[in-house]
C-alpha positions in Angstrom: 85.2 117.8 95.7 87.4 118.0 98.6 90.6 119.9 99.0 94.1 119.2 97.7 95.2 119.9 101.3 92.7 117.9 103.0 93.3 114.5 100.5 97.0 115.1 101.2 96.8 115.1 104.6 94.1 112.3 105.2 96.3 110.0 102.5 99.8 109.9 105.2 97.4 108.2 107.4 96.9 104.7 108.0 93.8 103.2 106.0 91.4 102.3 109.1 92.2 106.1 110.1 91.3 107.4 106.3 88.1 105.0 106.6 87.0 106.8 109.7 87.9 110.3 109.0 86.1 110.0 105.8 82.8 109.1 107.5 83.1 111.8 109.7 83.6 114.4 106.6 80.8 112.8 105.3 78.4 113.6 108.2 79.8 117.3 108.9 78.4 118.0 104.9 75.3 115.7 105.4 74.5 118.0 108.5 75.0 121.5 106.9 73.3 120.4 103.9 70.2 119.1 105.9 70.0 122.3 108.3 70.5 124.6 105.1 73.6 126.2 106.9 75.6 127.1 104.0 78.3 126.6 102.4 80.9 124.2 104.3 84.4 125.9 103.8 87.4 122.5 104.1 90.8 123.7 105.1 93.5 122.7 107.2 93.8 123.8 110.6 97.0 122.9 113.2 97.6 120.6 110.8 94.2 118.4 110.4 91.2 119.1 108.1 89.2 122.0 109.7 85.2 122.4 108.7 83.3 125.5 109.3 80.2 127.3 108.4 79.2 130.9 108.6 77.2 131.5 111.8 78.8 128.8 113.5 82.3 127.8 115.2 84.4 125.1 113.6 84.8 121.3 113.8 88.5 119.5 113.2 89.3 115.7 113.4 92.4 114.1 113.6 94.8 111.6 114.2 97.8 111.1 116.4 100.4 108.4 116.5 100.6 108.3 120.1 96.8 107.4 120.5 96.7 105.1 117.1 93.3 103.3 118.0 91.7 106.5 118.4 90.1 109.5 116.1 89.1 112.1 117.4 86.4 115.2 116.7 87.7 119.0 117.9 85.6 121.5 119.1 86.2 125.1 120.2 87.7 125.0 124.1 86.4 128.2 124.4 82.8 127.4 123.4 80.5 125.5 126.0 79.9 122.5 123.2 82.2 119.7 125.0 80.3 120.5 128.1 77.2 120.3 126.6 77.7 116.6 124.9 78.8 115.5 128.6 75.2 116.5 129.7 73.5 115.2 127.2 75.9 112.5 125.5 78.2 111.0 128.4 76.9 107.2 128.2 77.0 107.5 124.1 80.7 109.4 123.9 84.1 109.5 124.9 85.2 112.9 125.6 88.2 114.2 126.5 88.5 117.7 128.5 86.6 120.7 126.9 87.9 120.0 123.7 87.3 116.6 121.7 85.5 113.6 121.0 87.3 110.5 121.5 86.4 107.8 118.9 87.8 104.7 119.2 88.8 103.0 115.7 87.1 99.5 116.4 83.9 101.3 117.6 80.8 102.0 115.1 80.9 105.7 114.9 77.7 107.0 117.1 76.4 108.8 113.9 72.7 110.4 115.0 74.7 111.8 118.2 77.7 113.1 116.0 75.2 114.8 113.9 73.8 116.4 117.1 77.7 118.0 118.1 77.9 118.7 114.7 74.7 121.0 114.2 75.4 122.3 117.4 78.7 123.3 116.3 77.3 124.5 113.0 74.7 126.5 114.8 76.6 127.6 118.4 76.3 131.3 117.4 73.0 131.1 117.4 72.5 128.6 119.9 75.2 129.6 122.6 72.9 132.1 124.5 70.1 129.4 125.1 70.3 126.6 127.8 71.8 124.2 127.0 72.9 125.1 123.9 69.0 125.2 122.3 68.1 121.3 122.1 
C-alpha cells in the first residue's frame, strides 16, 4: 500500500510524470524484495517520495516544472554512488553532478541498470568500503 503522503504528492503531477514515477517505485520494492533487504520505509523527503532501507542510504525521485520532460532519481551527494554509475553507467544514463539520475520522459526507463543504482543504494553501507562500490 503506498502512503497517503506519497499518492498525494505523485497525483499534483502531470500523468506521463505519475506513469514514470510509478515505474520507478515499482523497481526500488522489486529490488529490496529480491536482495531480501528489508522492509522499504515510503516517506516524503524535500518534498518528493523518499525510499530507504535499513543498512543502506536513501533513494528520492522527482519532478520539476522547470525541467518538465525530465524525472529524475536522487542519491546521497555525500555518498560515492553518482560517481560510481558514471564509471560504470555513463553510455546507459544521464547523470547530473554527484547527485541524480536524469530520465528523460520519452525515453524507456533503463530498468536492469536502475536496479543496479538502486541495490547499490540499498546496500552502500555495506558496499561503500569496497572498490567500486562491491560490483
Amino acid at each position: 500500500m503506498m502512503n497517503e503522503q506519497v499518492l498525494s504528492t505523485l497525483s499534483c503531477y502531470p500523468d506521463s510524470v505519475q506513469t514514470t514515477l510509478l515505474q520507478l517505485r515499482t523497481i526500488i520494492f522489486d529490488v529490496a524484495a529480491t536482495h531480501q533487504l528489508g522492509e522499504v520505509h515510503e516517506s516524503i523527503k524535500w518534498g518528493e517520495p523518499s525510499y530507504s532501507v535499513k543498512g543502506g542510504t536513501p533513494v528520492r525521485m522527482g519532478w520539476k516544472v522547470t525541467n518538465p520532460q525530465q524525472c529524475f532519481l536522487f542519491f546521497n551527494c555525500n555518498t560515492s554512488l553518482v560517481e560510481t554509475f558514471r564509471e560504470r553507467y555513463a553510455e546507459l544514463l544521464i547523470l547530473q553532478g554527484n547527485r541524480a539520475i536524469v530520465l528523460n520522459l520519452d525515453s524507456p526507463i533503463p530498468v536492469l541498470t536502475l536496479r543496479q543504482c538502486v541495490k547499490m543504494a540499498f546496500t552502500y553501507k555495506t558496499i561503500k568500503h569496497l572498490p567500486p562500490l562491491g560490483n
